[in-house]
C-alpha positions, 0 to 999 in steps of 0.5 A, a space after each residue: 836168830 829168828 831172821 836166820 832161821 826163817 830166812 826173813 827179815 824181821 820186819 816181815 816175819 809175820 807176813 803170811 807164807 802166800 804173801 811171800 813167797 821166798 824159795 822161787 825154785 818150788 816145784 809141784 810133784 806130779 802124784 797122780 799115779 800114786 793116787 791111781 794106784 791107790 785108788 785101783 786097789 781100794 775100789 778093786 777089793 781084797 784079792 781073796 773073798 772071804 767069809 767071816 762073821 766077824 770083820 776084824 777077824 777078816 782084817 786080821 787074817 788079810 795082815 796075816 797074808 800081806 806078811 805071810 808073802 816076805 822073804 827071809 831078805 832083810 835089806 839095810 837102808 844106808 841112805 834116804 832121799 827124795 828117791 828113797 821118800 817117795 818109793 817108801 811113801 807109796 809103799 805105805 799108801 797102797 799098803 793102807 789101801 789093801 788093808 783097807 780092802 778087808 774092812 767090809 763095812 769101809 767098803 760099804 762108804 761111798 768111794 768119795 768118802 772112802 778116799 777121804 778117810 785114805 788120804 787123811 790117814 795112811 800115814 798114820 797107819 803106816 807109822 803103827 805097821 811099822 811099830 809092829 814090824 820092828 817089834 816083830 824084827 826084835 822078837 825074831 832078832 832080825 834087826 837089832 835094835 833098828 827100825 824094820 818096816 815092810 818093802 814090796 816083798 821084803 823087809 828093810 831095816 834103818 838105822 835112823 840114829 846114824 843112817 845119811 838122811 837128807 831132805 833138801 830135796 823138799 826144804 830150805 833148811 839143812 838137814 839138822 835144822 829140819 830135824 825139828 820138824 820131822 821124827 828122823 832121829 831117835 825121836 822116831 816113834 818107833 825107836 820110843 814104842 817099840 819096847 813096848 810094842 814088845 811087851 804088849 806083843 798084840 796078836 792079829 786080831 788086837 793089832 787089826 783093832 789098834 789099827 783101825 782104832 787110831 786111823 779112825 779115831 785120828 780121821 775123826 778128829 781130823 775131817 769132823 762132821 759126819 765123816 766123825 760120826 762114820 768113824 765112830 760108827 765103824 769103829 763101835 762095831 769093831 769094838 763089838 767085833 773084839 769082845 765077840 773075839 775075847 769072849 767067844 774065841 779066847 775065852 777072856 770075858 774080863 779082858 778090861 785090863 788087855 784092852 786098857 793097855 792096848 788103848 793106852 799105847 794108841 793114845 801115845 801114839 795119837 798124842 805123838 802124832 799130833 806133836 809132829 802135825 802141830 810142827 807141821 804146820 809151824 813148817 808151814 808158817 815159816 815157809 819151810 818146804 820148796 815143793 808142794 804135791 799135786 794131791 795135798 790133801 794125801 800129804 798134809 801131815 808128811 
């Protein structure tokens, strides 16, 4: 039932979550180091100063070198807990943060407003890395049919459809039940793109273009206001940038159809997003989860 469920009686089941406050166990996880480091890479800019014309190919060429430093070790993932969550949550952020490094005019944005657009984002960068990743894996054979992503200089592999998952280190639920609420079986993204992924098989300069097209697109949506039109203002020259790149580089000056399929994929993407924000906020409702971050903002939609 729905008293079960929430854990409320029903005759308070519509009281706001602040109004009743259920779990008295809820803890506050201290994330200012996470923060830190993020915030040192971003405002400590790329390792390397190089010089292109043209952004998305220094973006591209920056993804080149974060992929180009992994070992040939491939680690499997039995088990993911809060240990496991958060190691793989930093992991993503400072990942974000260096990508974002190579976006010169990003960097050009005030560093509050560089932040901002971060936190709201890197999450969803991370889920299309990962989609790259694991398509990558597949091609190489490196993973089967698993999901592959990218740890320090390693990669790992999960199997989310049988691997231990267990997330009652931040809920009141049990681990089936807050399968609803989160992409941790073969609902994952990856598991239902990957295919596809494959067959689009962007190359760096495309990929550099999906990625900043959905975070910004997604940033956009999300903050409104002028941080909205910073991000189609950016956006708008890295679309430039790759019909420069298409014209120029590959020689394809009728590349309508490879651009369409590579929006259509973002879109997907987008709209299974927002599926996940929108339960996200159901959680919220419900007064699902017994911890709460130190810096919410960067953890929103997780």
């Amino acid at each position: 039932t729905i008293e079960e469920f929430i854990g409320r009686p029903h005759f308070v089941i519509s009281c706001a979550p602040n109004m009743l406050k259920m779990n008295p166990f809820e803890k506050i996880i201290d994330c200012n180091e996470f923060v830190g480091k993020g915030r040192n890479i971003l405002f400590g800019g790329s390792e390397s100063p190089f010089h292109f014309s043209n952004t998305l190919q220094k973006m591209a060429l920056a993804r080149r070198r974060m992929e180009g430093r992994h070992n040939t070790t491939v680690k499997v993932i039995t088990t993911y807990g809060e240990a496991e969550t958060m190691a793989f949550w930093e992991n993503d952020f400072l990942r974000a943060a260096k990508w974002f490094t190579y976006f010169d005019e990003f960097r050009r944005l005030e560093q509050g407003e560089q932040l901002k657009i971060l936190a709201a984002v890197w999450h969803v960068w991370s889920r299309l890395d990962k989609l790259a990743i694991t398509a990558m894996g597949r091609r190489k054979k490196l993973c089967g049919d698993f999901v592959m992503f990218s740890h320090g200089d390693e990669y790992s592999v999960m199997d989310m459809k049988n691997m231990e998952i267990d997330l009652t280190w931040c809920a009141r639920l049990t681990n089936q039940q807050m399968q609803f609420f989160y992409d941790t079986s073969e609902t994952n993204i990856t598991y239902k793109y990957a295919q596809e992924m494959m067959d689009l098989n962007p190359d760096d300069v495309e990929l550099s273009f999906m990625l900043a097209e959905l975070i910004l697109t997604h940033a956009g949506h999300r903050l409104k206001g002028q941080t909205q039109e910073i991000c189609e203002s950016l956006l708008e020259r890295l679309a430039n940038n790759l019909h420069e790149y298409y014209v120029n580089e590959k020689e394809t000056p009728r590349y309508s159809g490879r651009l369409a399929q590579i929006l259509k994929l973002n879109r997907k993407l987008r709209e299974e997003i927002m599926q996940i924000r929108s339960k996200l906020q159901l959680a919220k409702v419900f007064d699902v989860h017994t911890v709460e971050f130190s810096h919410m903002e960067f953890f929103e939609d997780l």
